[in-house]
C-alpha positions as CSV (number, residue, x, y, z in Angstrom):
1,X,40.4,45.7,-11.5
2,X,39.3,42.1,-10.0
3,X,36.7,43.4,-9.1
4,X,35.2,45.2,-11.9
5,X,36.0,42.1,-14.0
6,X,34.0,39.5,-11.3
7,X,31.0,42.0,-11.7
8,X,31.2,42.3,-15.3
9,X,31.4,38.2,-15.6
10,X,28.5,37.9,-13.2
11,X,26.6,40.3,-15.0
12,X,27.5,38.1,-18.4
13,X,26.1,35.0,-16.9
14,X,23.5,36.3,-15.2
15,X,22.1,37.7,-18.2
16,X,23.0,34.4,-20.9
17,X,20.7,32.7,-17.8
18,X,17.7,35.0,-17.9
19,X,18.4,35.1,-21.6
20,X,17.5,31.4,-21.7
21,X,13.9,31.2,-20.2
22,X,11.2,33.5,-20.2
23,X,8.1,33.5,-18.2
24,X,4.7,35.8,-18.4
25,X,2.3,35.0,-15.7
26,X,-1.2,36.3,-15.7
27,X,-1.5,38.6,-12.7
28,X,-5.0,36.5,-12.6
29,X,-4.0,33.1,-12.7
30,X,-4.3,31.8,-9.8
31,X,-7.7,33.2,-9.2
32,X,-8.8,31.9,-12.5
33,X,-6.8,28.4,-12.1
34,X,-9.1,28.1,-8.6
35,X,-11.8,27.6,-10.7
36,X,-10.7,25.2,-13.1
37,X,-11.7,21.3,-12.5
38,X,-9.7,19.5,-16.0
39,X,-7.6,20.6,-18.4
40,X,-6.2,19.2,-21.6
41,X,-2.7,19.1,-23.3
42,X,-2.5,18.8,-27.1
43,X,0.4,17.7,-29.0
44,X,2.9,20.5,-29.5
45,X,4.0,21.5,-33.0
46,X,7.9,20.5,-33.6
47,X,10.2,21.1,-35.7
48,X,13.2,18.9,-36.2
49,X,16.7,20.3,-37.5
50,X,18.7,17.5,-38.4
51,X,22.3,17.3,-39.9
52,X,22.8,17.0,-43.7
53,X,24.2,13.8,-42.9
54,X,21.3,12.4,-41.1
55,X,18.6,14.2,-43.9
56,X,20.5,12.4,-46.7
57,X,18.4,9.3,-46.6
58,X,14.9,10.9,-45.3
59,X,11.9,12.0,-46.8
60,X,10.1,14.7,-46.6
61,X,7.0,12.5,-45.3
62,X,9.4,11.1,-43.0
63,X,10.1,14.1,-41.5
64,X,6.9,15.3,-41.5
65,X,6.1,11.5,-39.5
66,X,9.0,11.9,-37.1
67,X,7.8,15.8,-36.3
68,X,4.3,14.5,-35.8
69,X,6.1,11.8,-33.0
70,X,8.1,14.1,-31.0
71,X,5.1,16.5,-30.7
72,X,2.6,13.8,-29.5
73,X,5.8,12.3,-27.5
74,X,5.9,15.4,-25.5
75,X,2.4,15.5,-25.2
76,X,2.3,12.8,-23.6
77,X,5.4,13.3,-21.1
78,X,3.5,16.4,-20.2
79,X,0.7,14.3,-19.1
80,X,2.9,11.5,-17.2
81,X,4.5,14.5,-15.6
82,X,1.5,16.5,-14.4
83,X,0.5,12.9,-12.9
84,X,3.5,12.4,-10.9
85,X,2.6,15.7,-9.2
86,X,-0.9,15.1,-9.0
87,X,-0.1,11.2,-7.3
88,X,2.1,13.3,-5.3
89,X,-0.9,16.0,-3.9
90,X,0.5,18.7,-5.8
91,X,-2.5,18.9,-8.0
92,X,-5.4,18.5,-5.8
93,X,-8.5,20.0,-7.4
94,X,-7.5,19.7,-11.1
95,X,-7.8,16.7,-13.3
96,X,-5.9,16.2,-16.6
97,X,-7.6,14.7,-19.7
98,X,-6.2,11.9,-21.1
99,X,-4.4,12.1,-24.5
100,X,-5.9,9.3,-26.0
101,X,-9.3,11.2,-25.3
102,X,-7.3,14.4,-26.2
103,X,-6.7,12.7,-29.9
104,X,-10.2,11.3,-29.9
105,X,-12.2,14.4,-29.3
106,X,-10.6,16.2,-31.6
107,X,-10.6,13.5,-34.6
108,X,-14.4,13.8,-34.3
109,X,-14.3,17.0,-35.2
110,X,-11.9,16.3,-37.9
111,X,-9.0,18.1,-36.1
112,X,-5.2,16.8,-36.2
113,X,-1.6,17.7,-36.0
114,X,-1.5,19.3,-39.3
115,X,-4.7,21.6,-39.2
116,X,-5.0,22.1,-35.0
117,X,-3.4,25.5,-36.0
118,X,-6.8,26.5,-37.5
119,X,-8.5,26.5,-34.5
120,X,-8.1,29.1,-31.2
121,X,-7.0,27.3,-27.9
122,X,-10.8,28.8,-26.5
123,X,-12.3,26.6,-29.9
124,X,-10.0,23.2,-29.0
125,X,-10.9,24.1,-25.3
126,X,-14.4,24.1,-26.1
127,X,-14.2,20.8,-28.1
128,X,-12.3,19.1,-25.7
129,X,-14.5,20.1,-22.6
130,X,-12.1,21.5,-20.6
131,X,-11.4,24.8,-18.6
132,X,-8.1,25.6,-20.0
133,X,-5.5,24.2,-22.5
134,X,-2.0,23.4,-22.7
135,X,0.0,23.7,-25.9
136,X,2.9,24.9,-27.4
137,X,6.2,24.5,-29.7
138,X,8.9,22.6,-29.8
139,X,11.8,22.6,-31.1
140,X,15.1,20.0,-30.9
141,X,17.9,18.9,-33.1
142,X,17.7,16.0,-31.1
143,X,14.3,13.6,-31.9
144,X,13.8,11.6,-28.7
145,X,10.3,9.9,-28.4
146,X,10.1,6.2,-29.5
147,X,7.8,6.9,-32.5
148,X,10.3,9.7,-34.0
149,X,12.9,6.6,-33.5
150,X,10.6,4.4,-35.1
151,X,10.9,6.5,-38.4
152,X,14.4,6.8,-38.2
153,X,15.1,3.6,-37.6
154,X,18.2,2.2,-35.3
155,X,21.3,4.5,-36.5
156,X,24.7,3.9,-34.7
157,X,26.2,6.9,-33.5
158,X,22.9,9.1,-34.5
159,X,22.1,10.7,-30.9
160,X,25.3,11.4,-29.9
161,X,26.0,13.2,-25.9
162,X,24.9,17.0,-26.6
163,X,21.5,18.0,-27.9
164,X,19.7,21.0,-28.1
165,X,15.9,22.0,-27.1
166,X,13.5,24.9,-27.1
167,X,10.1,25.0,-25.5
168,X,7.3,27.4,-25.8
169,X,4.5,26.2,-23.7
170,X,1.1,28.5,-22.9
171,X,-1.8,27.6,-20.8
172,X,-5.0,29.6,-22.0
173,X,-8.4,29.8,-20.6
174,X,-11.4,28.3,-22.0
175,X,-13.9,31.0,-20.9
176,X,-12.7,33.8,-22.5
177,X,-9.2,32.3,-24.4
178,X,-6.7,34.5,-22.2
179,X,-3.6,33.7,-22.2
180,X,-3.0,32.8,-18.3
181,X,0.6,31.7,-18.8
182,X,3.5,31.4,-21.3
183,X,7.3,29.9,-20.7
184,X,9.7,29.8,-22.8
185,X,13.1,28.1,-22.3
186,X,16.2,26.7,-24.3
187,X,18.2,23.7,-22.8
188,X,21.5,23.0,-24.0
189,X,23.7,19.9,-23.1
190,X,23.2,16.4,-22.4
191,X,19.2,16.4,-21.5
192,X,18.6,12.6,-21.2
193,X,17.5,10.3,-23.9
194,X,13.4,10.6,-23.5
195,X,10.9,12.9,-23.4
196,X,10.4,12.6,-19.8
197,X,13.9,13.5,-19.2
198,X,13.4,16.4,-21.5
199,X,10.4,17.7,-19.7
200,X,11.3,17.1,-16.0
201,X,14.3,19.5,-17.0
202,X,11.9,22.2,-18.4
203,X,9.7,22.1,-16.0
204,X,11.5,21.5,-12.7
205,X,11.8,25.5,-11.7
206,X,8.9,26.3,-14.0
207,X,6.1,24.4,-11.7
208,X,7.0,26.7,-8.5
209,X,5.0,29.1,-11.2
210,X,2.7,27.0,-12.3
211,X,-0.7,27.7,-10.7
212,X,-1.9,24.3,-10.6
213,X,1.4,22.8,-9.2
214,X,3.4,25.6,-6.9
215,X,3.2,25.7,-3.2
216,X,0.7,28.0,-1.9
């Protein structure tokens, strides 16, 4: 009877763990990622579920403003992130554009946080002059970057010890606009207080799978 009920508890948490990240790696990958000399992360599209409490005294705009943060927030941990490995000689043959040449390449061709949607990752690929693309959703009841607290404003009490998060990040290819890689994965708990902290989380077992940042 012990025994059945240690399987049957493994099996439980075993499955809420698998049940909380998802991964699809292009069979291709890292043949195609071999090739690739920069690539380019955009601001991820968030959405931002706050309490009743904490909506009371916001506007729509400013919720709209705060989104618009934490997406280019994570954007740019992403790109402190990739980096760190890079400084470290984890990413020795790719380069990673800048954001602010990210945001200026794509203002020129009138592009933005509201209306990137409209466009393919091959398209923004294209524009930005890159061989693949990062980008992705977001999603957090917990707003973390300093522009999102810029909106807010300083609120005692507001970010409290637990916070949720859910990423979706893809990598496509600029060639064709494959998708070469997708991860998805929902943290739960006390996940730090900055963007950084949020993404070194995410991507800590995810960049053994990464093609530009596992071992070989």
């Amino acid at each position: 009877m012990r025994t059945t009920l240690l399987l049957i508890s493994l099996f439980i948490i075993t499955s809420t763990a698998f049940g909380q990240t998802n991964l699809y790696e292009n069979p291709e990958f890292d043949a195609i990622a071999a090739e690739h000399k920069i690539i380019a992360i955009v601001p991820f599209k968030t959405q931002v579920s706050l309490r009743p409490k904490q909506m009371k005294d916001m506007t729509p705009e400013q919720l709209e403003r705060m989104e618009r943060a934490e997406g280019e927030g994570i954007q740019t941990a992403m790109y402190s992130w990739f980096l760190k490995r890079k400084k470290r000689g984890d990413m020795k043959t790719v380069e990673v554009q800048d954001p602010n040449t990210t945001t200026a390449l794509l203002s020129r061709n009138n592009i933005d946080y509201d209306n990137i949607r409209d466009y393919t990752p091959q398209e923004l690929a294209n524009i930005l002059g890159v061989d693949a693309i990062i980008s992705g959703d977001y999603e957090t009841n917990k707003p973390m970057s300093e522009g999102a607290s810029a909106v807010l404003g300083i609120l005692v009490g507001f970010w409290g010890s637990t916070n949720s998060a859910v990423i979706n990040m893809s990598v496509h290819n600029a060639a064709d606009g494959v998708l070469l890689w997708n991860y998805n994965k929902k943290v739960r708990g006390s996940i730090g207080s900055t963007p950084e902290d949020l993404i070194n989380i995410l991507m800590r077992k995810a960049s053994r799978r990464l093609a530009y940042t596992k071992k070989k």
